[in-house]
N, C-alpha and C positions, 0 to 999 in steps of 0.2 A: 507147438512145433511147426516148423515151416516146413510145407510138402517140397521136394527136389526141384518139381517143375514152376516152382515160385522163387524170386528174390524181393529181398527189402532194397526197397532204391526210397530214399527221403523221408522212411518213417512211414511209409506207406508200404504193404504186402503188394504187389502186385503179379499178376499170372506171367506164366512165361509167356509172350507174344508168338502167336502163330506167321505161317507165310501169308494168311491171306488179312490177317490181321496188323493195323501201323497204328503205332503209337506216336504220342507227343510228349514225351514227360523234360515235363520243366524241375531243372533239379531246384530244391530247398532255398539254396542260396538264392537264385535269380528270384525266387518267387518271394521271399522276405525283400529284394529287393524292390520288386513292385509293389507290393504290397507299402513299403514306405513311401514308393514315388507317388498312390493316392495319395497318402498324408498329406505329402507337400504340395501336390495340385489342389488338393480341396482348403487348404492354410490359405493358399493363393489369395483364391479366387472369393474365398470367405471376407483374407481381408481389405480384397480390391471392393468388393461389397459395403461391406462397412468405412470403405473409406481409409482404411490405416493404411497409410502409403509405402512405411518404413519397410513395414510387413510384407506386405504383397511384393515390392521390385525387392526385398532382400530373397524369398521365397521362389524366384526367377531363376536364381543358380542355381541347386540341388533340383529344383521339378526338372530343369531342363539338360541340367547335366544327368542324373540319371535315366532322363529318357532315353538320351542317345548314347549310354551304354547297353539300356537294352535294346536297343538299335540295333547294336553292333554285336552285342553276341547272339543276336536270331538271324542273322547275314545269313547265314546257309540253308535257313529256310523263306523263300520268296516270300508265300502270303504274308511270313509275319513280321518279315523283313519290310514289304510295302506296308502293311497296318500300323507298323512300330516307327515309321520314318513318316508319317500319314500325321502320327499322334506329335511327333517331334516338331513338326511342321504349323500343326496344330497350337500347339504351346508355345509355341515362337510367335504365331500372327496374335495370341491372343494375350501374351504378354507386352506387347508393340502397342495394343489397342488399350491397355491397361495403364501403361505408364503415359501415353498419351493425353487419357484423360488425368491421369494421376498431376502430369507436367500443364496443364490446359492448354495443348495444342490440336487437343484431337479436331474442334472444330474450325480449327482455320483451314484457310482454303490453300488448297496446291493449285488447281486452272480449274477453271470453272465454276462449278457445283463441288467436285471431287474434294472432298475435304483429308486433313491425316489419316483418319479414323478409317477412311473407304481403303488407304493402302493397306490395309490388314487384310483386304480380299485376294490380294496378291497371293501371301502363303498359303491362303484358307485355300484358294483355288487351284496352285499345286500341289496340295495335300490330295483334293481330290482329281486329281490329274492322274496321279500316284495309285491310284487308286483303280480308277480307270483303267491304266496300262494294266494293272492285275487281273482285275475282273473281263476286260473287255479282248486284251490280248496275250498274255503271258497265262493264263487258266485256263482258255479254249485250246491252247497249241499243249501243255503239256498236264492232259486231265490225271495222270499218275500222278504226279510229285505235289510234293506241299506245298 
């Protein structure tokens, strides 16, 4: 029997939350959601490994489309809104570096030294740009919120 001061939220019992206590609860759906979006990143990235090309840039849409719906429905919470646009951003440069070599452009040269494969630091570096603004300035200004 479930005590009053408990609800079932996703198959899970959980206490009623106090004031001085804050929750995160990721409802069922979002989280079979991700839970599928590893699937599809580690497919990836398995079969950028081995080589299967078909595989890995077919594997590009759903990893990357479901990133950035979880993107978009954690928008109301910053940290995971910047962690979740961080990953999107992520997936993006490392998909670029993938089909690069998949297509053998990565090592040709854009000027210089700087070959294709170096523009994947592009996103990687404003993933962690993203990052930064969080950590560095959006978390010191507002240490209540999430």
């Amino acid at each position: 029997m479930i005590h009053p001061a408990e609800e079932v939220h996703d198959l899970r019992i959980l206490p009623e939350p106090t004031d001085s206590e804050d929750q995160y609860i990721i409802p069922l759906q979002y989280r079979k959601m991700e839970n599928l979006h590893i699937v599809f990143w580690l497919f990836k990235d398995v079969a950028w490994c081995m080589g299967l090309r078909w595989l890995g840039m077919a594997m590009i849409v759903p990893t990357l489309f479901i990133s950035i719906v979880i993107a978009y429905r954690t928008r109301e919470y910053m940290s995971e809104l910047c962690h979740n646009l961080a990953i999107t951003i992520w997936i993006s440069a490392n998909s670029y570096w993938m089909v690069a070599e998949f297509l053998h452009f990565d090592n040709n040269i854009v000027t210089g030294e700087i070959t294709f494969k170096h523009l994947a630091l592009i996103p990687f570096i404003s993933g962690i740009l993203i990052l930064g603004f969080y950590y560095l300035i959006w978390k010191p200004r507002h240490k209540n919120e999430v």
